[in-house]
TILOBA-641074 format. One record per residue (C-alpha): residue number from 0; residue in three letters; x negated, y negated, z negated. Coordinates in nm, 4 decimals. Example, Ala and Ser with C-alpha at 12.3 -4.5 7.8 and 13.67 -1.06 7.14 Angstrom:
TILOBA-641074
0,Ala,-1.2300,0.4500,-0.7800
1,Ser,-1.3670,0.1060,-0.7140
//
This chain:
TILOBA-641074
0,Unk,-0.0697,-1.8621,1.5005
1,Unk,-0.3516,-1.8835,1.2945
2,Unk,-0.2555,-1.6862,1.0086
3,Unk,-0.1452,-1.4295,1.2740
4,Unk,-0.5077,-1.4007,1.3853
5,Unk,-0.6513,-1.4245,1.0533
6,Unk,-0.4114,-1.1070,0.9131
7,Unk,-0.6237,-0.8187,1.0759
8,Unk,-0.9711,-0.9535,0.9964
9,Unk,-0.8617,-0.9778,0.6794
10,Unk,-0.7032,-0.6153,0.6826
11,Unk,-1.0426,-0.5346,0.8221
12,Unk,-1.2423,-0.6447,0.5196
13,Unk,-1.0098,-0.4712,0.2665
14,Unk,-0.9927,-0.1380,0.4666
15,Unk,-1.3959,-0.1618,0.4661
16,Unk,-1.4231,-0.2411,0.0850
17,Unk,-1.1528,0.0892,0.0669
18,Unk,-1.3979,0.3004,0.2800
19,Unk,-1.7091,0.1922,0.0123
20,Unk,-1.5694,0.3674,-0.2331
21,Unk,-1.5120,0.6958,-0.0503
22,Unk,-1.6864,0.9889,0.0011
23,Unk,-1.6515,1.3137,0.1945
24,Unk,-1.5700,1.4979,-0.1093
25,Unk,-1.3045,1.2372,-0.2106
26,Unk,-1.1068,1.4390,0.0805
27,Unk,-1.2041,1.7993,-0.0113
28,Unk,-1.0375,1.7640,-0.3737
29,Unk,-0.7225,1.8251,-0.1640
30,Unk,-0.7967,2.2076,-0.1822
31,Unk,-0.9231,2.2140,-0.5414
32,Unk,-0.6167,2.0095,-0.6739
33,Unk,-0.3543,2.1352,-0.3826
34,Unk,-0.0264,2.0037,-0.6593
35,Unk,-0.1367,1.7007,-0.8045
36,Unk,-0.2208,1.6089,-0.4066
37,Unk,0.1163,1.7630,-0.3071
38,Unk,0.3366,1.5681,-0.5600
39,Unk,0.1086,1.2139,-0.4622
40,Unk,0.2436,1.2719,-0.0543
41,Unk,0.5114,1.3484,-0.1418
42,Unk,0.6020,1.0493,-0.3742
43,Unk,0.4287,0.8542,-0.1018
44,Unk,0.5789,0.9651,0.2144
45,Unk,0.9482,1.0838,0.0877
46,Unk,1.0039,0.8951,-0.2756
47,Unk,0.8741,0.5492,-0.1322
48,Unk,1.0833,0.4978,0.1892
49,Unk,1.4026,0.6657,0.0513
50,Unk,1.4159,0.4507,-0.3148
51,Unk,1.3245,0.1490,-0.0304
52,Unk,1.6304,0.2742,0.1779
53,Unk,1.8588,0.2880,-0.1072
54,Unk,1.7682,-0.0267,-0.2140
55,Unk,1.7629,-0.1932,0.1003
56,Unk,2.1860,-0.0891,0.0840
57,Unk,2.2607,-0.1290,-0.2892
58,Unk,2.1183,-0.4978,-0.2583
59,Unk,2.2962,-0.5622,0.0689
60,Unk,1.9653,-0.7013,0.2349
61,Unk,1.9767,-0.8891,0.5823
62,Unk,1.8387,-0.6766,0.8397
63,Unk,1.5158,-0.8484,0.8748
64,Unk,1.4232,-0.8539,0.4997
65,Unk,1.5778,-0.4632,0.4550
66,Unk,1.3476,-0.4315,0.8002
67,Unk,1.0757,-0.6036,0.5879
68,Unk,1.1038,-0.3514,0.2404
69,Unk,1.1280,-0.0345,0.5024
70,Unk,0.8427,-0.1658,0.6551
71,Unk,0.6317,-0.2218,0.2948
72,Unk,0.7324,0.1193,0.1668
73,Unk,0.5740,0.3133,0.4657
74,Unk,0.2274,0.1426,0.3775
75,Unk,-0.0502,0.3557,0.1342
76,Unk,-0.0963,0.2402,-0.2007
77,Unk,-0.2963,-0.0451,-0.2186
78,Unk,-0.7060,-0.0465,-0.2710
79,Unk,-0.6376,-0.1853,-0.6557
80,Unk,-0.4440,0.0982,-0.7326
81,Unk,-0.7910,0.2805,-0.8184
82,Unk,-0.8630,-0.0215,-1.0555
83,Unk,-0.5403,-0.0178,-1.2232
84,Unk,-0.5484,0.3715,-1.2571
85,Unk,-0.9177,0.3335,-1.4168
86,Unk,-0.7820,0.1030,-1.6627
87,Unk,-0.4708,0.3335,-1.7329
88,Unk,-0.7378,0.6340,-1.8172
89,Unk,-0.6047,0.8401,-1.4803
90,Unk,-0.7933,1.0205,-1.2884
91,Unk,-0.9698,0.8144,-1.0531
92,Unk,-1.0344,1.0542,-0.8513
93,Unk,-0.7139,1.1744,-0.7542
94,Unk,-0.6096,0.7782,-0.7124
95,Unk,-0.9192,0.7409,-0.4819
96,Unk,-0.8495,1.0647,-0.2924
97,Unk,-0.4658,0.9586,-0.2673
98,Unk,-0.5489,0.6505,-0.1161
99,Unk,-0.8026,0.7519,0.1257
100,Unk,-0.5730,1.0069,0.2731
101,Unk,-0.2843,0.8088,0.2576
102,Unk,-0.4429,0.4866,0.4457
103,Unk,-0.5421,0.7713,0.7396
104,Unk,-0.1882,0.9468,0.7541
105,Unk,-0.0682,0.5721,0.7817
106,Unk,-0.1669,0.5753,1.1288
107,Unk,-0.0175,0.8196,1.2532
108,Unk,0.3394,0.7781,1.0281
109,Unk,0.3855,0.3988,1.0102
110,Unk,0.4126,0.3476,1.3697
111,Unk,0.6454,0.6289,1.4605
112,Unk,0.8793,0.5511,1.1227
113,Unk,0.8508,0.1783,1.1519
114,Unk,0.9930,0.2402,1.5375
115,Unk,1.2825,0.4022,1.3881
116,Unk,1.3524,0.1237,1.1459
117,Unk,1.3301,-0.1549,1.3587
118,Unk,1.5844,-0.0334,1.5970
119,Unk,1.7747,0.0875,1.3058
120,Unk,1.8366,-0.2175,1.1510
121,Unk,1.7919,-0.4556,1.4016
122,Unk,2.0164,-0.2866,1.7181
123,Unk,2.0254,-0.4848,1.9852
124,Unk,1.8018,-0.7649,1.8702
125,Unk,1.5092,-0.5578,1.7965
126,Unk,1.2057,-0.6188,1.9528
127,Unk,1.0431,-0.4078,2.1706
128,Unk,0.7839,-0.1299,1.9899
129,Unk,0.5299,0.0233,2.1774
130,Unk,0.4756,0.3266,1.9355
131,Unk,0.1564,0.4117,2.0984
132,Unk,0.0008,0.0868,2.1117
133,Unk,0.0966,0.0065,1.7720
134,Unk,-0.0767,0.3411,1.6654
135,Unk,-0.3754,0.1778,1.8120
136,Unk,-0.3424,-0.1403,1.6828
137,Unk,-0.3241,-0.0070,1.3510
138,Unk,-0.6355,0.2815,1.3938
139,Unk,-0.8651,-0.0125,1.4965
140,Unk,-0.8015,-0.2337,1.1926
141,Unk,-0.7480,0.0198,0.9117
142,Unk,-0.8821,0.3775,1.0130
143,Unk,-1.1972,0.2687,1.1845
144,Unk,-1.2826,0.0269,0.9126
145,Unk,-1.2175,0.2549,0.6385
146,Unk,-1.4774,0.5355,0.8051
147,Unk,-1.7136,0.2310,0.8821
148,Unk,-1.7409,0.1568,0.4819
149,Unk,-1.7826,0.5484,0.3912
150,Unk,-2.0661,0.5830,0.6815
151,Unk,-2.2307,0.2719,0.4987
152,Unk,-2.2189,0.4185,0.1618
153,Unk,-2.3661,0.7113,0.3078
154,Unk,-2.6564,0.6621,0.5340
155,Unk,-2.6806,0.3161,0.3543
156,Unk,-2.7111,0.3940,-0.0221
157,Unk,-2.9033,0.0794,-0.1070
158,Unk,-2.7154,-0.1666,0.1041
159,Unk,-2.3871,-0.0164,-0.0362
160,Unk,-2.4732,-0.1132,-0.3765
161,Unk,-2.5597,-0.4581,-0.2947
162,Unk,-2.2179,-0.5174,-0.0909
163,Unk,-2.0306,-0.2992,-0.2507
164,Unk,-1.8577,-0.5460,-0.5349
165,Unk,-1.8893,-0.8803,-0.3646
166,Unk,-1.7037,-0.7047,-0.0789
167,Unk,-1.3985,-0.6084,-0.3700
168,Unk,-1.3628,-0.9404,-0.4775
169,Unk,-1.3590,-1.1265,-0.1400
170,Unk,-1.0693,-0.7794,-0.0155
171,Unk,-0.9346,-0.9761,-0.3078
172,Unk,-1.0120,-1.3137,-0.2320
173,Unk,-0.8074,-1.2945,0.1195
174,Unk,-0.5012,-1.0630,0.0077
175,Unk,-0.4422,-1.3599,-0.2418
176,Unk,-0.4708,-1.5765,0.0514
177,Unk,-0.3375,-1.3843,0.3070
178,Unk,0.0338,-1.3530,0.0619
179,Unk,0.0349,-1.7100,-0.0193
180,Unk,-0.0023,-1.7816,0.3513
181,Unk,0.2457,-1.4880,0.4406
182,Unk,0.4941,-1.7178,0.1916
183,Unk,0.4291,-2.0524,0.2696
184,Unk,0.5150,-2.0176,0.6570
185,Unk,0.8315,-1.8604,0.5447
186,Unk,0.9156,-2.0723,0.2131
187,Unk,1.2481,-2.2239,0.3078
188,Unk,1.2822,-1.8140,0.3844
189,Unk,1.1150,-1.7503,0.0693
190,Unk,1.3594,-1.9350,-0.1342
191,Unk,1.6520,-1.9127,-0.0019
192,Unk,1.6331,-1.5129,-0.0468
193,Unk,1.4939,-1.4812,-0.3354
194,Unk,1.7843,-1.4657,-0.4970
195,Unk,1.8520,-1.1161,-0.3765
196,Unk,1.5122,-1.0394,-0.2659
197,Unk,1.3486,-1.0993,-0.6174
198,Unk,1.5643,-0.8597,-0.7895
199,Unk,1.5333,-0.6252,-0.5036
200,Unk,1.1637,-0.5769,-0.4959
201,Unk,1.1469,-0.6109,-0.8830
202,Unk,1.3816,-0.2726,-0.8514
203,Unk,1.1382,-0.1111,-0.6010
204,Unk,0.8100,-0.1562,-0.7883
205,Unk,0.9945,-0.0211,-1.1169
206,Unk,1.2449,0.2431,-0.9531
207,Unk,0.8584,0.3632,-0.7523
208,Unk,0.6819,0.3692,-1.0808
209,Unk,0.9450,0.5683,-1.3282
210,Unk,1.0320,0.7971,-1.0039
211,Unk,0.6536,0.8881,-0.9332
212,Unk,0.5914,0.9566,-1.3215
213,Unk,0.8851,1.1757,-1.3439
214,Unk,0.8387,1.3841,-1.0208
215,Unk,0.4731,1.4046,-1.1848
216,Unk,0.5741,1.5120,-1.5209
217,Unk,0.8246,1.7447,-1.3914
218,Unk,0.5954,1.9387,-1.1289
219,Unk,0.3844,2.0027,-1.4964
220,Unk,0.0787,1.7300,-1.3635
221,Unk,-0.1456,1.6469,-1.6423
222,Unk,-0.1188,1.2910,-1.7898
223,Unk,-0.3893,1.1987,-1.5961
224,Unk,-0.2892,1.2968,-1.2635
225,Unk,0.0798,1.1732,-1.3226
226,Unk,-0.0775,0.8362,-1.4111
227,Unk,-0.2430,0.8134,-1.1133
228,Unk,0.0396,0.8868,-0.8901
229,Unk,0.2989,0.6407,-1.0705
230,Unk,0.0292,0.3795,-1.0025
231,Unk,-0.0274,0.4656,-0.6532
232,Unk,0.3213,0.4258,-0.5784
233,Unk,0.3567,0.1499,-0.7573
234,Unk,0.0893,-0.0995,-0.5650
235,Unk,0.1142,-0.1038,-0.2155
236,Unk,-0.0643,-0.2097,0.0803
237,Unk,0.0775,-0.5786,0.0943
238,Unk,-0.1613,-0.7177,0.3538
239,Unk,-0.0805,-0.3619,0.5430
240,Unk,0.2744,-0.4074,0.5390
241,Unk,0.2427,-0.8271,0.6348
242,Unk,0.0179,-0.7284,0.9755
243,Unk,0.2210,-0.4746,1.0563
244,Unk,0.5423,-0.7035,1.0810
245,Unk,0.3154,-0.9607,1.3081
246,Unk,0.2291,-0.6279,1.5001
247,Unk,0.5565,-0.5574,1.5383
248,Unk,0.7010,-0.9645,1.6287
249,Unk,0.4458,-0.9631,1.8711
250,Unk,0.1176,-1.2009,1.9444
251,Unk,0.3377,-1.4919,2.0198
252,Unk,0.4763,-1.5144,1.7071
253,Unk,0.4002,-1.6656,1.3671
254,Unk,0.4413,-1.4743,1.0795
255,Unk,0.7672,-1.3028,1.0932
256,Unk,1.0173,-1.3103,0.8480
257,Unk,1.0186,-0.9657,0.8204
258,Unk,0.6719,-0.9645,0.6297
259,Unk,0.8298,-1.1815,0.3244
260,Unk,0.9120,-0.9042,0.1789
261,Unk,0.5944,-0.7140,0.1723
262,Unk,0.4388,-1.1264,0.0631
263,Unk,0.6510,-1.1171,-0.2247
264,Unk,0.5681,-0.7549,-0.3538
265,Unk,0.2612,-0.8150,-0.3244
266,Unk,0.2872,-1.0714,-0.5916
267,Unk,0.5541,-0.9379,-0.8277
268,Unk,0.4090,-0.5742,-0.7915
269,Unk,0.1104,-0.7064,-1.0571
270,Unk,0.3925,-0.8328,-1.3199
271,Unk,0.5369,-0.4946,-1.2957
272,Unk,0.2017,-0.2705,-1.3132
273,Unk,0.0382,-0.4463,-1.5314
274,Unk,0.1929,-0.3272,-1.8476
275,Unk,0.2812,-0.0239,-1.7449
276,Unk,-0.1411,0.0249,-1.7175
277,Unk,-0.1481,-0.0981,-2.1126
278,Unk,0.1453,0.1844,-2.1920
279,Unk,-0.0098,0.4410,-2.0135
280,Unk,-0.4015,0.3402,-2.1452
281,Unk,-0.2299,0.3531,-2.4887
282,Unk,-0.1289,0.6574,-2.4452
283,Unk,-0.4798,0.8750,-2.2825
284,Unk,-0.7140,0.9237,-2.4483
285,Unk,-1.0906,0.8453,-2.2398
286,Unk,-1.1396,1.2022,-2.2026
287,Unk,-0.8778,1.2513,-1.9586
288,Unk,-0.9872,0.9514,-1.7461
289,Unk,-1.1225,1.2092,-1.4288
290,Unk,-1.0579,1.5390,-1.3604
291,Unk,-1.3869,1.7517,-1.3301
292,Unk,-1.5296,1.7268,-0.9811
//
């Protein structure tokens, strides 16, 4: 039960750091840069879920863990996929402007597809989803966060730049926590899937970063831009995808079993990312870190 409380403050925190780093303008890139924006949704919203899908079928999941990597593939990217894109010499401001958008959309999308999921894989032992209130649920601890942090850095210039990077490293602090917790209530769980679980979300982080890079490459996105998207697929929400499956088991329950999944990707994402960042900053040069603004 405590855990279960603790997941949206901590949600809270790391959808406030997120809304630190964005600005009004982070949005309005959307018109200046309609295809590099265009490929990004779409590698979020259609490539993510169906490679998850597929995956979910290939690896013969359980319902509640295929539940689980539905659930994890319908979250944004993840608030370090702007560091990891920075260090890959992408544009950061496409991975910033991704992210933003994508966390918002979220609202509106992961309640409505998660819905579908649950009864789709769980039948007649699904649990009951009010779409509505879960829409709520999630605008409270992600979308009005995330607008609380950009009205900060905006009417609050000075204050920003004192909170702005202890704020990152304790977002970081308690999604470190908040996975090891996610794991330990479920470690007989854990371990006795990860035999088929490892391999499965070890697919999904690699099949999401070679399948965003080539939709970007062949939609002619500059190496910049098709960094960032890769990356953004790549690192996901973890914490979003853990609170959503306590949303979803309801306030009586502890953390569901159906948020291991999004626990251990949010773990083995790193081992995957990682060197695909050093490939990719071999590769740029520090010119083409940003598009022009």
């Amino acid at each position: 039960m405590t855990i279960t409380l603790f997941l949206p403050i901590v949600l809270v925190v790391i959808m406030f750091s997120l809304g630190l780093g964005l600005v009004i303008d982070d949005f309005a890139r959307l018109g200046r840069h309609p295809k590099a924006f265009a490929v990004g949704l779409l590698v979020q919203f259609v490539l993510m879920p169906t490679t998850a899908y597929v995956i979910a079928l290939v690896f013969g999941l359980a319902p509640d863990m295929a539940l689980g990597l539905m659930i994890l593939s319908l979250c944004p990217g993840g608030p370090t996929a702007n560091l990891m894109t920075r260090y890959s010499h992408g544009d950061v401001a496409l991975s910033i402007s991704l992210n933003g958008i994508s966390s918002l959309a979220a609202v509106v999308t992961m309640p409505l597809l998660a819905a579908f999921f649950v009864d789709h894989f769980l039948g007649a032992e699904a649990p009951e989803i009010e779409v509505t209130s879960l829409g709520l649920s999630m605008f409270a601890i992600t979308t009005i966060p995330v607008v609380a942090g950009m009205l900060v850095r905006r009417y609050a210039p000075a204050l920003t730049e004192i909170i702005d990077i202890p704020t990152r490293k304790l977002s970081m602090l308690l999604l470190v926590a908040i996975i090891s917790g996610a794991l330990l209530v479920n470690w007989n769980i854990f371990v006795a899937t990860l035999p088929v679980l490892g391999p499965s979300v070890v697919m999904l982080a690699s099949s999401l970063l070679v399948g965003g890079l080539a939709l970007a490459w062949s939609t002619g996105l500059e190496p910049g831009q098709a960094t960032a998207v890769s990356i953004d697929a790549g690192i996901q929400n973890a914490a979003l995808g853990i609170t959503v499956g306590a949303l979803i088991a309801g306030p009586d329950a502890a953390v569901p079993i159906y948020s291991v999944p999004a626990g251990v990707y949010g773990v083995t994402m790193y081992f995957i990312v990682i060197p695909y960042m050093f490939w990719r900053r071999s590769l740029a040069r520090p010119a083409t870190a940003q598009l022009p603004t």
